[in-house]
C-alpha positions as CSV (number, residue, x, y, z in Angstrom):
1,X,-61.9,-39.6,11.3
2,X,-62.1,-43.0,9.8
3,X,-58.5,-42.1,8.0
4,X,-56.6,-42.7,11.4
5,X,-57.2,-46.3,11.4
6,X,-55.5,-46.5,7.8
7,X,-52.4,-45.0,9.1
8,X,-51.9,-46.9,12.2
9,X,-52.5,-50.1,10.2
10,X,-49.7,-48.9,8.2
11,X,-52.5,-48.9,5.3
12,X,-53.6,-52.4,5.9
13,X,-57.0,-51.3,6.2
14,X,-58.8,-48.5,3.7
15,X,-60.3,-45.2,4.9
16,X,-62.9,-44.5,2.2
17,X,-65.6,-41.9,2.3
18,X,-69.1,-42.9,3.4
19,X,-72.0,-43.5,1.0
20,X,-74.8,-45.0,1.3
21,X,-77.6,-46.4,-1.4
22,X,-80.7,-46.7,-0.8
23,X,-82.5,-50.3,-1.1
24,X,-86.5,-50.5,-1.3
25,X,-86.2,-54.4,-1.4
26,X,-84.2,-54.8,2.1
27,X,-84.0,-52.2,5.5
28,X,-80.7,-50.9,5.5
29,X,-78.6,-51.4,9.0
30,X,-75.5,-48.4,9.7
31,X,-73.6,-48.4,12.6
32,X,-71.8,-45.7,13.5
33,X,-68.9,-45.3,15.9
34,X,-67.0,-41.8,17.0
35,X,-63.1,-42.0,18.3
36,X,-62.2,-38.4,18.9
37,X,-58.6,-38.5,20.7
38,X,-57.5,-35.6,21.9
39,X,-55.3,-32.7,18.8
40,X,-52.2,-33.9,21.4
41,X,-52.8,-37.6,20.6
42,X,-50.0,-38.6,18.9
43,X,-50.9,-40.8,15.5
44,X,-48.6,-42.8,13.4
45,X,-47.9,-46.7,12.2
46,X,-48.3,-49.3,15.0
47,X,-45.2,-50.8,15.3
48,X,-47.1,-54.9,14.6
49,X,-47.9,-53.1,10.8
50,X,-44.3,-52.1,10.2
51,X,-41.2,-54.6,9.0
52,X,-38.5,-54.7,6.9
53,X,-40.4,-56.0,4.3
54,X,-43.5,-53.1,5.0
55,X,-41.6,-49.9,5.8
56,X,-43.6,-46.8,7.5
57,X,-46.3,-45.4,4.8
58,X,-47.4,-42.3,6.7
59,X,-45.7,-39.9,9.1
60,X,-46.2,-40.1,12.7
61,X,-48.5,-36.4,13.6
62,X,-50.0,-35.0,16.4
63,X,-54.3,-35.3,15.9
64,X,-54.5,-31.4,15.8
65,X,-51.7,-31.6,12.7
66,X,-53.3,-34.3,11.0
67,X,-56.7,-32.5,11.5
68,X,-55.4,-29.3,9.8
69,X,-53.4,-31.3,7.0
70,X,-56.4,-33.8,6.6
71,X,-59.0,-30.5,6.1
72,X,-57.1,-28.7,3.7
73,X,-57.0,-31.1,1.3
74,X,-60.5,-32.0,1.6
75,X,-61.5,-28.1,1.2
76,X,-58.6,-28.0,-1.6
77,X,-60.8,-30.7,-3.4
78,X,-64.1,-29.4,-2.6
79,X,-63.3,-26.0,-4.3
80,X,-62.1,-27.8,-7.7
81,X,-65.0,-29.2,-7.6
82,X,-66.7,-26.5,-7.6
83,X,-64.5,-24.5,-10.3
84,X,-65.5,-27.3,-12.5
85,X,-69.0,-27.0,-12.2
86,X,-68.8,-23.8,-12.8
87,X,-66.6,-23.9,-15.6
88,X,-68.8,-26.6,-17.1
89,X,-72.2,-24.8,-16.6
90,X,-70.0,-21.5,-18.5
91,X,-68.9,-23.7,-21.3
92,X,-65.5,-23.7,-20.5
């Protein structure tokens, strides 16, 4: 999950979803790269993206809690989504 890397970097770096578009003119080149710690790995802020200045943004969680949290709110979004296109295609 590429959101672990924004919580250990404090949110220094960005998780975003993947997309891709396709190009005709150029070859397109994607790399990609798995880390799959263990759901007893412990995740959390490293302590060189935390200060004074830049207090902890996320909670420290075990993988297997962020997992769980991280999935429900991905299937909470998936279903409005789909309630809206459904709604839409009704008129509603």
């Amino acid at each position: 999950m590429h959101a672990y890397m924004q919580v250990v970097t404090n949110g220094y770096l960005k998780a975003v979803q993947h997309r891709a578009a396709t190009n005709f003119a150029e070859p397109r080149l994607s790399v990609a790269s798995f880390i799959v710690p263990a759901d007893d790995c412990v995740v959390g802020p490293a302590e060189e993206f935390v200060s004074e200045d830049n207090p902890p943004r996320y909670r420290t969680l075990t993988v297997g809690e962020f997992k769980r949290k991280h999935n429900v709110v991905n299937l909470d979004s998936s279903i409005n989504q789909i309630i809206n296109i459904n709604n839409n295609e009704k008129g509603i």
